[in-house]
Every structure is written in structure tokens, then in C-alpha cells.
N, C-alpha and C positions, 0 to 999 in steps of 0.2 A: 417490615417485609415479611410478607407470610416464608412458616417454614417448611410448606407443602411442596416437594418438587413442582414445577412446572410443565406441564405436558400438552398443550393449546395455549392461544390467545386468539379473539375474535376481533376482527378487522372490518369497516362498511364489505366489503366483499366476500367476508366470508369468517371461516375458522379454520386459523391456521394450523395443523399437528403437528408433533415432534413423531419424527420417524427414524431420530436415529439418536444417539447420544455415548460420546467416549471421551476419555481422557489421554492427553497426549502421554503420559506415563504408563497407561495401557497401552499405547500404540507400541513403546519400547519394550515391553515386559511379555505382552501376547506373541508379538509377532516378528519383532527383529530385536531383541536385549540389546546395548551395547555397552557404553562405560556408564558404571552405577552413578545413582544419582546422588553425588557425595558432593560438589563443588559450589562454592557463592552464586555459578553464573545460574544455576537449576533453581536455586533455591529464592535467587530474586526473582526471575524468571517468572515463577511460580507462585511468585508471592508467600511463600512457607518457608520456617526455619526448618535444618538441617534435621530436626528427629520428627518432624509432621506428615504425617500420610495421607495421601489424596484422598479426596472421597470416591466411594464407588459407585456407579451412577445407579439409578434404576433398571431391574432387569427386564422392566417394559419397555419398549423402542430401542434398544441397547442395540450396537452395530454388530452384526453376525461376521465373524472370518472362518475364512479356510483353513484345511489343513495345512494348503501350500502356505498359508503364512505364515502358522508355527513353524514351518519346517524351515524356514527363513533364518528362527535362532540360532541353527549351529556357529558355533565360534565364538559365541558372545558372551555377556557378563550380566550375572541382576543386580538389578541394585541394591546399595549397600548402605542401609539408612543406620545404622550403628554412629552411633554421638563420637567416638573419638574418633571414627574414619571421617566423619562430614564437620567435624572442627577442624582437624588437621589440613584439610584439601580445602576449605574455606580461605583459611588463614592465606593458602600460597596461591589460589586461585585471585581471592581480592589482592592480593602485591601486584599480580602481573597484569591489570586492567588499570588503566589509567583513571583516577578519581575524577575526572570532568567525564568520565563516558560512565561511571559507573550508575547515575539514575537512569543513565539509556535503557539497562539492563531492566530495571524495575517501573520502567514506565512503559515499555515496548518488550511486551511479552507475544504472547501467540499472535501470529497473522494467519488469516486464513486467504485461500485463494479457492474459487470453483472456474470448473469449466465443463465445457462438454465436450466428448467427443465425436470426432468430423473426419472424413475420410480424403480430403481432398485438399492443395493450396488454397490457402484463402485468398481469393480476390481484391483487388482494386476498389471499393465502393464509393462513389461521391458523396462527399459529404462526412465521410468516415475515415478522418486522417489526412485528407489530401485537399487540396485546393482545386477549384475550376477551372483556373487557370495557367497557364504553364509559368513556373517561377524563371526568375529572371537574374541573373548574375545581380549582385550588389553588395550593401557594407557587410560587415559584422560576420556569420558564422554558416551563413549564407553564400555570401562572397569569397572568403578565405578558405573554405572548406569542400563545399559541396561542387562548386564550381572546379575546382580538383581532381575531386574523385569521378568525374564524369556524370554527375547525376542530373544536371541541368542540360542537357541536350535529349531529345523530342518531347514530346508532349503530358506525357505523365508526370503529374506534383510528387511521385512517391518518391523516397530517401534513399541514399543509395542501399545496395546490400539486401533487394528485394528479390532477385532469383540470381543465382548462381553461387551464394556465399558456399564457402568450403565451412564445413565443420572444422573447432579443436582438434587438436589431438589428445591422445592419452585414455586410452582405456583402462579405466583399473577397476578388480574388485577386493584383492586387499594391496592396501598401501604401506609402504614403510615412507611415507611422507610426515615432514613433522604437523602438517596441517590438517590433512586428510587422514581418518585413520580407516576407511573401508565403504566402500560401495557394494550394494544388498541388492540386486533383482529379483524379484520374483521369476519361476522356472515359468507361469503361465500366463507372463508380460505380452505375449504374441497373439495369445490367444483374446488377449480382451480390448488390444489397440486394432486387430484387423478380423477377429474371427465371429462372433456371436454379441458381443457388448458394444455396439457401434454406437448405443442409443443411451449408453451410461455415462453417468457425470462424476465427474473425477475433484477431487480435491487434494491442495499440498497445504499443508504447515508447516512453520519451523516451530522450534522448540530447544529447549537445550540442546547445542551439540549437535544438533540433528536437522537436515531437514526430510519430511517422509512425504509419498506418495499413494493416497489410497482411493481405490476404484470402488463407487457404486453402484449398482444393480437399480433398474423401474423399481424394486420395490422396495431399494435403503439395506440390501444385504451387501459387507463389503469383503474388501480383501486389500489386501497391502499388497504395492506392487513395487515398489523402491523406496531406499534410503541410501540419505547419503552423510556421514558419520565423521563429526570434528573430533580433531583430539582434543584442543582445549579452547577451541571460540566456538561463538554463540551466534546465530544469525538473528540480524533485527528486523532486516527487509527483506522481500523478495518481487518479485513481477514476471509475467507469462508473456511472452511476446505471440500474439493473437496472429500478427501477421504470417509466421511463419510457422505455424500450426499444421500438420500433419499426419499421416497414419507412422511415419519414420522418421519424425524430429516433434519434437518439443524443448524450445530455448526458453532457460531460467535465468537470469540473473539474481544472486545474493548478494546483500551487506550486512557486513560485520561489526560486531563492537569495538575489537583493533583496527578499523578499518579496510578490512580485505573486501575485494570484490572478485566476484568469481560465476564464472558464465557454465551451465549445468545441463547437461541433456539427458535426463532419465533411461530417455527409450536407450540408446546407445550408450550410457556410461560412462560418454566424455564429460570433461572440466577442463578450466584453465581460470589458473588465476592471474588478475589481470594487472594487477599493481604490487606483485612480489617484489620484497625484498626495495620498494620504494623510499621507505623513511616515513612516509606521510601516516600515520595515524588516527588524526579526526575518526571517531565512528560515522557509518554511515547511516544513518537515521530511516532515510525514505530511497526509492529508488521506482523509474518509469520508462518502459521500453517508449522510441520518439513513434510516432502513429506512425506505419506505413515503409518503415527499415527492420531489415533483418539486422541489423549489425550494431546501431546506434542506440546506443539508450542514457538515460538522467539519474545522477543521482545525488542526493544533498546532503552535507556532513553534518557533524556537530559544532564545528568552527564556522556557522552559516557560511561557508561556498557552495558552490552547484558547479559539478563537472559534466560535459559530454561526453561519454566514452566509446570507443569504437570494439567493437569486439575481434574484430580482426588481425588488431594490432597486440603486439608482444609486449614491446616496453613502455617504460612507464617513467613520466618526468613532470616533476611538478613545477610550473611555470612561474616565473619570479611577475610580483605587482609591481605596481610603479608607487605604493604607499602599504608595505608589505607591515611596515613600523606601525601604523599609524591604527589606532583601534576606529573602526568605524560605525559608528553609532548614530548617524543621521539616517532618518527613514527611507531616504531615497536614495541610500548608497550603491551604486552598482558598479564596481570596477570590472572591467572587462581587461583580461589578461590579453597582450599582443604577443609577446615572444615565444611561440608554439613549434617545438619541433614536428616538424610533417610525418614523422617514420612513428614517434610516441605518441601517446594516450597521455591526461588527457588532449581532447580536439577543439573544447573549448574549456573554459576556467574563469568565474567569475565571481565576484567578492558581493554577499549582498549584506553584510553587518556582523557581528558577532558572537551571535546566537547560533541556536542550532536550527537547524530545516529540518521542521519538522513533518511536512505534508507537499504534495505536486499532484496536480491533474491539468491532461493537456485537454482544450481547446475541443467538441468535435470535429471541427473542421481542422486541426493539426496544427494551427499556426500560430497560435499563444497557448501558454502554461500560467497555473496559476500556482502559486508557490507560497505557503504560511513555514511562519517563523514561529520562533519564541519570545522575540520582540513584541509581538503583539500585528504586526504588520503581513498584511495579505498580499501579494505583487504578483501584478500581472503582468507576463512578459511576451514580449515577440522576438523569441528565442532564434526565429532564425536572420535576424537582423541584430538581434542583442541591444534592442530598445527595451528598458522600464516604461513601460507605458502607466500604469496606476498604481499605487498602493492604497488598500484600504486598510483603516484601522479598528481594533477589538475594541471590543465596548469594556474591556480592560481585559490583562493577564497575556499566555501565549494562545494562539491556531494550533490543532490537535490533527485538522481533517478539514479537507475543504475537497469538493465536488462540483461539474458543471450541469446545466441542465441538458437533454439531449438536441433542445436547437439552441443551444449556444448563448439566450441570452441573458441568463444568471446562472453568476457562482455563489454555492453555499457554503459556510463554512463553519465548524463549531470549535469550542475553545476553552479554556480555563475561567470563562466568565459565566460557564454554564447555559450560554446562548449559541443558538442556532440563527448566523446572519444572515439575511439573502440581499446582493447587491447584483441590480442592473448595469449590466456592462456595457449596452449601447448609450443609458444614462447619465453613465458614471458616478453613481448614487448608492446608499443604501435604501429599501425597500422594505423590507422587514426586520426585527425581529424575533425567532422562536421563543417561546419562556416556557419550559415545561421541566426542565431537567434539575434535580437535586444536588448536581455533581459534574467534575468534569464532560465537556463530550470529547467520546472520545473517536466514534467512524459515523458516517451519514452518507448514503448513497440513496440516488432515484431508482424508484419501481421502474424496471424494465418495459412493463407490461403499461404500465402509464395510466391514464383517469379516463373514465367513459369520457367524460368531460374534457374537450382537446384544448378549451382554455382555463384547464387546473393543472397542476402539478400537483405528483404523490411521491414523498419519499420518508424515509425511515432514517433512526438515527439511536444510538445505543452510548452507555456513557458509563464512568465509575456508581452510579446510582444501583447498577446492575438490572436498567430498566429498557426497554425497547419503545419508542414511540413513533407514532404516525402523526402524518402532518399531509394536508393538503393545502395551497397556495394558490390563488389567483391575485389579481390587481382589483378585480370586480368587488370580490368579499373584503377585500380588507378596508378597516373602518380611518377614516382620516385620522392624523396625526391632529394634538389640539396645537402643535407651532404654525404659527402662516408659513404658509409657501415664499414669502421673500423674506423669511428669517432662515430656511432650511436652505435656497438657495444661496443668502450669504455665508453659510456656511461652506458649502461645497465647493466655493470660488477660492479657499484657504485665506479669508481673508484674516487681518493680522491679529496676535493678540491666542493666537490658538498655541496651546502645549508645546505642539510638536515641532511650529512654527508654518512660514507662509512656504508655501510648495507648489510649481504648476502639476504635480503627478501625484504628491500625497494630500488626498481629503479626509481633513480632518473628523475625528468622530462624532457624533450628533448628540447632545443629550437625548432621555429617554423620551421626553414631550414632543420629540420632533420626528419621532421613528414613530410607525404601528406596530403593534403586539400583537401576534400569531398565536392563539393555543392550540396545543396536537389535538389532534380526532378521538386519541388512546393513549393509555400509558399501560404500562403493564410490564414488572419482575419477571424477564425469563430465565435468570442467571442468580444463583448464592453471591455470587460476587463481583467487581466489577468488569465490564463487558468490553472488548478492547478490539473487538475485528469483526467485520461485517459483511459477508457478499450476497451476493442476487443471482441469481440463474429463473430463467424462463415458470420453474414450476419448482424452484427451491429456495430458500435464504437459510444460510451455513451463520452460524455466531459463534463467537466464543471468548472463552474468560480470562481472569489474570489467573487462576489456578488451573489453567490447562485444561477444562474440561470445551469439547466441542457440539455442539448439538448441533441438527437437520430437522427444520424443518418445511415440512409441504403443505404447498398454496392451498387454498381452498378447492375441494374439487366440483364445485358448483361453478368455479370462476370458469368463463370462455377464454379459451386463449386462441381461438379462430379469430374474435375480433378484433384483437390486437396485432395479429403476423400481415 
């Protein structure tokens, strides 16, 4: 791996720049300090022991802040990289994290999230979250649930909690909470959601302790515009709920490593947390606002269940299984919890194995998810009937990330086998797959902007390799497998004799003579180290690392993006 920073990569469309580049420990130290960075959960996080100092990025492309965000530090604390303060707070920070969740911490470091900002409710779109058709009373979480809450009366597929929902309560911006230790506004928060910055894109991370809010400028100049400050947990997940995006709400939900979830609105400085004081501690790995609700969203533990939670609701009760004993370890497990109190969270509860869930992307059409484990097992579900309808399997090891395409009819997924799958969902097949990666993958998402080409797919995919690669897909280019086609379809029937055993939902894996081999367009080291988060915006892609550094950067500016809108 060259040891030159990295400041471009060139793409069939172009050359990509870096236009921006910070460290999530800069974001704490420049512009809001809080508690130093002395504890296990910073230092796995971060991938660094307790006396290692970050590096400093280059002062080329480096993100510019305001004054208003130094001015943000009052109150706060630096950090305190001294060997006996970060052994001592080690030692008592690993006691009080439960050792099944503690690789969470070191494998689920920064997330990134982008968005833009928009001045207005987001609409209804067909085809985006919702169905054609008007849903209809029936089994599963569907019938039990929604049918309830009034959501299945006129003609609209959207979920309930799409206009009228009340905000949380609780405005705070210092806490004597044992959880919460302080919410940070910026004084010029008004000015950049409603006044001059309409056209800037906005980015959140967590990090130790922390999760931050910072605004970008057209031209990569930023500014921090909120934080929000744990006393002693670490957030793993996060998600933006698109639907209910506004000049005066922006809903976040977080998961924790002890398990907490907690629903966050920047602009106004509420929270609430939703499963206080529960019992339940599983960490919560991944988390997914459902398309098209203001209120409901998904999230997956490290005891693989999968909850639906209602944001509206207070308490919190965890619902007993009808085989609560019993470890489940067959690929098609799917218990579906019945005894749900109506008043508590969560609204659904379901058992899919033992492992942890480690990834969820819904459906564009809203009406299945697809869900990887660390089992090795990828499941597709129609969550609002609570059918298992597929699972596919890894070509070994756990699912890290899996993605849909934008019409729906492949999901991708990468994984500890260092491949990138792609499996036909109307075929119920695998298709491809990727070989290009050194090392885990660890995020993979489609180009927004898509292939001149309307029958290719382009997407990207980033991994511990600390490499970025592009991949373009069609069915046309790809070269035959040397299996006969009625050797690959005996397979796919699960006929007997297979590992995992005969299944009508799980198809079993294929050796590699019977799959085709994909190789990326590009490879290319944008990151010292391994690269763990990935997003896409119209004219950006955000990355970042296991040592907390985040870079920006911008498309080609040769690319048309008239022909893509």
C-alpha cells in the first residue's frame, strides 16, 4: 500500500477529488471537547491503544470551521491521552460492557451518514417505500399491528406516523442524566437549515461517546452544528428517517453497545430513550427507519433478533418466544413472537438464529428487507406479513453489508469471504460473484447517478483492505459459468445431501465452477487503514476509517448529472 496520502482516484467517468478530510477526534478537540479520550470504548473504536495519537490529515483539502464552532467548546474537556489515566478508565470501562458485545465495538467503528438539505415534507413517491396498491388487512405484523393503528384505511401504502406525529419530549442542553451527559448547538443552526445553505450537504457520525452534526458548504467549507454527548456508551448505528425530513425536524435513531436505542432530533434537541431501564442488553448492531413512517423503524441485535419499534411509544417489554430455551441454529429459523403488549415497544419481535445481525436494507418498493447475519445467511423477508421468504448463503464466513438495486431486482451483499454476491430475487439465484478484495468487505452501495448504460449497474464497495473499488454488472457481459445449467439448477432446488440440509427457502451455496466471476473496473487505497462506512450523495461519496479519519470526496466535474435527474 503506497505511503503517499491519497488525494484522487480515477473512475470510467471521470477523477474523483478529495475535498475535504477530518478526524473524528478533531471534530471533538476543534469544535465541541467533551470527555477525553481515556476509555476502551475510544480506543477499540478507533482501533489505537490508549497512549497512540491520531494522525493529522493533510493541510490540503482539510475541512475549514468557524469561529462559531470553537466557540461551541465552552464547558468541555481535552483529552487526556496520559498512560495511567487511559489504563485506569480501560480497565473499568471493559468491566462494564458485556464481552459478547465487546468485538461490536472494534468491528463497528465510525458510520457515516450524508444528506442534503430540502426545505419542504418529503412526499409520497411510487415506487419509493410504498406499494401500488392499497395494503390490505392480513396475517403477521401487518394484520396485528397496522390494522390498529388505522393505517390501512384509504388509499395510500404509507406506514402509519407519516403526518401528524408529535415530537419527544425533553429538551436538554446540559444533562445530569446518567446516559446523556450534554447536547451542543450551534448558535448558527437557523441560519444554515432555513437562511443561505439550502443547497449544502450535511453529514452525521458517531464516534466515541458521541454522535456530531456537521454542515457543508458547495465548496467543502464546514461547520459543526450539533452534538450529542454519552457519558459512558458508544453508539454503533444510526439512520435518518428521509421521510420526515424538514427545514424543523430531522429524526435519528441510535444503537448502542449496551443496547439502548434512542430517537434524536438535532434541529430541536429532543431525545428519548426508548427501551430504558428494560433488562434487554443485546447490542444493537444495525438499525432502519421502515420506507414511508414517521414513527416505525428496525433494528437488529447481537442475539440475532430483529425488533420493530414504534417511536411513539414509552415503554418497553420484551416479549417471551414459544422456544426462548432452545438455541437456534437452523438456517431458516424464524420465530415470530405473538404475545405483544399494544401500549409497549417492541410491535414486532422476531428470532432469526444466534448470531448477530449484522446488516438490513429494505426493498425499494417497501415491502421486503433484506437482513445478513453472521451465520453466513442472507434473508429476505416480507416483514409486513412476517414470511421468511429466501435465505441465501455466503460463499463462507459472516454478511458485513448487503444493498438492493434501485429496481428491485438484485441484492448485493459482501462479507467475511472477501466477495461481493449478487443474487437475482425474481430468480431466486445467485448471479455473480465480485473477486477483487484483499480483506473483509466491509459497506457497498449503488451509484446514485447510475450507468449511461440502463442495462448495467455501477456500484462501489470499500473493505478492511482499505481499498475502494468499482464494479460494473450486467447479465450480457457476464461470461458463462463452466457448470451445466441442470447441475446449478439441481442445486438451487436444495436438493439432498447439501451442508445445511434440504430447505424450500434456504438455497444452498454453489461451488465456484458454477457461479461467474466479476472483476471491479478499479481498485484503488483511499484510506491508511481499514475502511468501514460508505455514502453516496448526487455529487459526493463520504468514506471512512477504523481510525476515525473521514474524507469527502467530489464527483467528476465533467460528469452530467442533467442526464441522470
Amino acid at each position: 500500500m503506497s505511503s503517499l496520502p491519497c488525494t484522487h482516484f480515477d473512475t470510467p467517468e471521470g477523477r474523483w477529488i478529495l475535498a475535504s478530510e477530518f478526524t473524528t477526534e478533531d471534530a471533538a478537540n476543534q469544535f465541541m471537547p467533551h470527555i477525553g479520550r481515556d476509555s476502551a470504548a475510544d480506543d477499540l473504536c478507533l482501533g489505537a491503544s490508549g497512549t497512540e495519537t491520531q494522525p493529522t490529515p493533510p493541510a490540503t483539502g482539510g475541512i475549514k470551521f468557524s469561529a462559531a464552532s470553537s466557540a461551541m467548546a465552552s464547558g468541555g474537556m481535552m483529552f487526556d491521552t496520559s498512560p495511567q489515566v487511559s489504563s485506569r478508565a480501560t480497565s473499568a470501562v471493559t468491566a462494564s460492557i458485556p464481552k459478547s458485545n465487546l468485538h461490536m465495538l472494534a468491528n463497528r467503528p465510525t458510520q457515516v451518514s450524508i444528506f442534503r438539505a430540502i426545505g419542504t415534507e418529503p412526499s409520497v413517491v411510487e415506487g419509493e417505500g410504498t406499494s401500488n396498491s392499497s395494503p390490505v388487512a392480513g396475517k403477521g405484523f401487518r394484520g396485528r399491528y397496522l390494522s390498529k393503528t388505522g393505517a390501512l384505511s384509504g388509499s395510500s401504502g404509507a406506514l402509519p406516523g407519516l403526518v401528524g406525529q408529535a415530537h419527544s419530549k425533553g429538551i436538554v442542553t446540559k444533562s445530569t442524566s446518567a446516559f446523556v451527559g450534554r447536547i451542543v448547538t450551534n448558535e448558527n443552526l437557523a441560519r444554515w437549515i432555513v437562511g443561505d445553505n439550502q443547497h449544502s450537504t450535511y453529514l452525521l457520525f458517531n464516534a466515541p461517546r458521541c454522535m456530531t452534526w456537521i454542515g457543508l458548504q458547495p465548496e467543502c467549507s464546514g461547520e459543526a452544528l450539533a452534538r450529542f454527548d454519552l457519558v459512558s456508551n458508544t453508539p454503533l448505528c444510526h439512520d435518518i428517517n428521509g421521510w420526515t425530513r424538514a427545514e424543523n425536524r430531522l429524526d435519528l435513531v441510535m444503537g448502542f453497545v449496551h443496547g439502548n436505542i434512542v430517537w434524536y432530533d438535532p434541529i430541536s434537541g429532543k431525545y428519548a430513550r426508548l427501551n430504558k431501564n428494560s433488562g434487554y442488553t443485546p447490542a444493537i448492531v444495525c438499525t432502519r427507519w421502515i420506507p414511508g413512517s414517521a414513527s416505525l423503524f428496525m433494528v437488529g441485535t447481537a442475539d440475532g433478533c430483529v425488533m420493530i419499534m414504534d417511536r411513539g411509544k414509552d415503554d418497553f417489554c420484551v416479549p417471551p418466544l414459544a422456544h426462548s430455551n432452545r438455541r437456534v441454529a437452523a438456517m431458516d429459523a424464524f420465530e415470530v413472537a405473538a404475545s405483544l403488549k399494544p401500549r409497549c415497544n417492541p410491535v414486532a419481535f422476531w428470532r432469526l438464529g444466534n448470531r448477530p445481525i449484522t446488516c438490513m436494507a429494505f426493498s425499494p418498493d417497501g415491502q421486503r428487507v433484506a437482513i445478513g447475519s453472521e451465520d453466513g445467511g442472507l434473508r429476505i423477508v416480507d416483514y409486513l406479513n412476517e414470511i421468511l421468504e429466501d435465505v441465501y448463503l455466503s460463499y463462507f464466513g459472516g454478511f458485513t453489508c448487503c444493498t438492493w438495486s434501485d429496481d428491485g431486482k438484485y441484492v448485493v451483499a459482501g462479507g467475511k469471504d472477501d466477495l461481493i454476491t449478487i443474487w437475482s430475487v425474481y430468480d431466486q439465484c445467485v448471479v455473480a460473484r465480485c473477486q477483487g478484495h484483499e480483506s473483509w468487505v466491509r459497506d457497498v452501495a449503488f451509484d446514485p447517478m447510475g450507468h449511461e448504460d440502463e442495462s448495467t449497474y455501477r456500484f462501489m464497495s470499500v473493505g478492511d483492505d482499505a481499498k475502494l473499488l468499482v464494479w460494473d454488472f450486467s447479465l450480457a457481459a457476464l461470461h458463462r459459468p463452466r457448470a451445466h445449467r441442470a447441475e446449478v439448477d439441481s442445486h438451487l432446488r436444495g436438493c439432498p445431501g447439501v451442508e445445511d440440509g434440504p430447505s424450500d427457502v434456504v438455497h444452498p451455496r454453489l461451488p465456484g465452477a458454477a457461479v461467474a466471476v466479476l472483476q471491479p473496473l478499479m481498485a484503488v487505497a483511499i484510506h491508511d487503514s481499514a475502511i468501514c462506512s460508505m455514502q453516496f450523495s448526487q455529487d459526493l461519496l463520504v468514506t471512512a476509517c477504523r481510525r476515525g479519519i473521514i474524507k469527502v470526496w467530489k464527483r467528476p466535474a465533467t460528469f452530467d448529472l442533467s442526464s441522470y435527474i
